[in-house]
C-alpha positions, 0 to 999 in steps of 0.5 A: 736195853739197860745203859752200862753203869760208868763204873761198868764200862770203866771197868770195860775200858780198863780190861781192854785198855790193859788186858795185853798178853804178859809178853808186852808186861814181861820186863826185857832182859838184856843179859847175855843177850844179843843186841845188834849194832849198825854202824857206818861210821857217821857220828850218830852210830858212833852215838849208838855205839856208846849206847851199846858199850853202856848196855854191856856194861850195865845190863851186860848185854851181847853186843854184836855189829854189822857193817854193811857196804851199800853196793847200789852207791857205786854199781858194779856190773853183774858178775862182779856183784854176784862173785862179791856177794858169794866171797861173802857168804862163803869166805867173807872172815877172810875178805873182811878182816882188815874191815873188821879190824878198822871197824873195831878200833873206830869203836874203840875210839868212839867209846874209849874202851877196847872194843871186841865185838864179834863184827859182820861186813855184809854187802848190800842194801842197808836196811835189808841186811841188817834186818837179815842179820839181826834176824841171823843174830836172834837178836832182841835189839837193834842199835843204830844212828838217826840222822834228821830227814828232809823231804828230799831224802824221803823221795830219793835216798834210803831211809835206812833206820825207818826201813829197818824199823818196817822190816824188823822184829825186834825193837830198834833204837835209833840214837841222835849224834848228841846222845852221850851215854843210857837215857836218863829221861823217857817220854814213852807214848802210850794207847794202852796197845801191846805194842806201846806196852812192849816200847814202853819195857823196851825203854826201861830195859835201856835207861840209865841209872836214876832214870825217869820214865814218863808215860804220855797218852795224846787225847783223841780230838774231841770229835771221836768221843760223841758226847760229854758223857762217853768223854768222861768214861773215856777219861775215867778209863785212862786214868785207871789204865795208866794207874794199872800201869804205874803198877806194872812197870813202876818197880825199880823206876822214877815212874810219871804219866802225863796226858797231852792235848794237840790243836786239830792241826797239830798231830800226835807226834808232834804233841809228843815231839813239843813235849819231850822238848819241854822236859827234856827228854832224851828218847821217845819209844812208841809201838808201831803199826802196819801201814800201808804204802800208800798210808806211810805215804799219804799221812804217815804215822806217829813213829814215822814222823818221829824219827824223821823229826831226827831230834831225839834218839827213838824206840820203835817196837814194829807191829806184831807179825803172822797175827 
């Protein structure tokens, strides 16, 4: 049996490394489209809802807002709860309006522009109902704030902005309290996968201005790789893979590639976190996979830990559904 040259199984590397559907290439296109905002009011959504004030400006997107009123804080006994629930479904214009006006001037104050957004109070829990409405929406863009998570609110509270990232279909951008306005630099993590590939046009469709994208490939542990020889094709076929994508996402943009090493002990994400920490960058996209319960638990995973770290404003784009 023949041995494959290395340029043959570069070649191989390559095709596999970039050979995602066009739909992970195809640019994102915000206008006229609808981006679902969440805000409760916190300083991190009124962050997020001067990201989505830019991005109608600026890439004139349709930015919509939901407002959901967590009914599991203060229980209600059952007839009451169903009888609100039903106010909402079928009369909620009437029901909510002085919510949705209160909503709407708090975005104006947090953006300083008069704000009329179209505006859903939903009852509820949080991150079922804003996935529902984004799902309602179409929408192509979830906005809402990311607050840092210690263990504790991992085992007792809802971590509403991973649990909307688990449940949705579209891309979700959880934006920190400090964040300003569009990103100006963009550290997106990237295994050549169509979901990094779709994070990665995510996060070029929501930059700023003169904006620089940086892709980051983190090197597997030198334990995957069996010898010095497949090390080296493996390198060989990165390096090609991320000059394939410098040519594919670079029209336009200040585009860089970096490729990150970590201690055993030290995991991708925060390779990615203490690097981002270095250049200063101002969001983190990363696609996601499915995980098990027992996985998200037991080891968690790369996008996991990123919001949770709740330093950086993070780009998820969740895992492909139905195959």
């Amino acid at each position: 049996m023949s041995t494959p040259s290395p340029d043959s199984a570069t070649a191989t590397l390559v095709e596999e490394a970039t050979g995602a559907s066009t739909q992970a290439l195809r640019p994102l296109d915000l206008a006229g489209r609808a981006v679902l905002l969440a805000t409760d009011g916190s300083p991190a959504a009124l962050a997020a809802a001067r990201v989505a004030s830019e991005l109608a400006r600026t890439h004139r997107a349709s930015v919509h807002v939901v407002s959901v009123v967590d009914t599991r804080s203060a229980p209600l006994p059952p007839p009451i709860d169903v009888a609100l629930l039903m106010g909402d479904s079928i009369d909620g214009e009437e029901i909510h309006r002085e919510q949705k006006k209160a909503v709407l001037e708090e975005l104006s104050r947090a953006t300083g522009t008069s704000i009329e957004w179209p505006v859903r109070i939903m009852l509820g829990t949080p991150a079922s109902s804003i996935t529902k409405e984004a799902h309602h929406l179409g929408a192509v863009l979830i906005i809402l704030g990311l607050r840092r998570h210690g263990r504790l609110d991992r085992a007792v509270h809802d971590e509403a902005t991973l649990n909307v990232m688990r449940g949705a279909s579209c891309p979700v951008l959880g934006v920190v309290a400090e964040m300003e306005g569009l990103p100006r630099r963009v550290l997106s993590a990237v295994d050549f996968s169509e979901g990094s590939l779709v994070a990665v046009r995510s996060g070029k469709a929501v930059m700023g201005h003169d904006a620089l994208l940086e892709l980051a490939y983190v090197q597997p542990l030198n334990g995957f790789l069996s010898d010095e020889g497949e090390a080296r094709i493996h390198d060989m076929g990165v390096k090609a893979g991320f000059a394939k994508l410098c040519t594919e996402f670079g029209d336009g943009v200040k585009l860089d590639h970096v490729v990150l090493h970590h201690a055993p002990e030290q995991s991708a994400a925060q390779a990615l976190l203490e690097y981002a920490d270095e250049i200063g960058a101002d969001l983190i996209t990363a696609g996601s996979v499915q995980h098990s319960r027992l996985d998200r638990w037991m080891v968690g995973s790369v996008s996991g830990e990123l919001v949770r770290d709740g330093r950086r404003s993070v780009l998820i784009v969740p895992p492909r559904r139905g195959g």
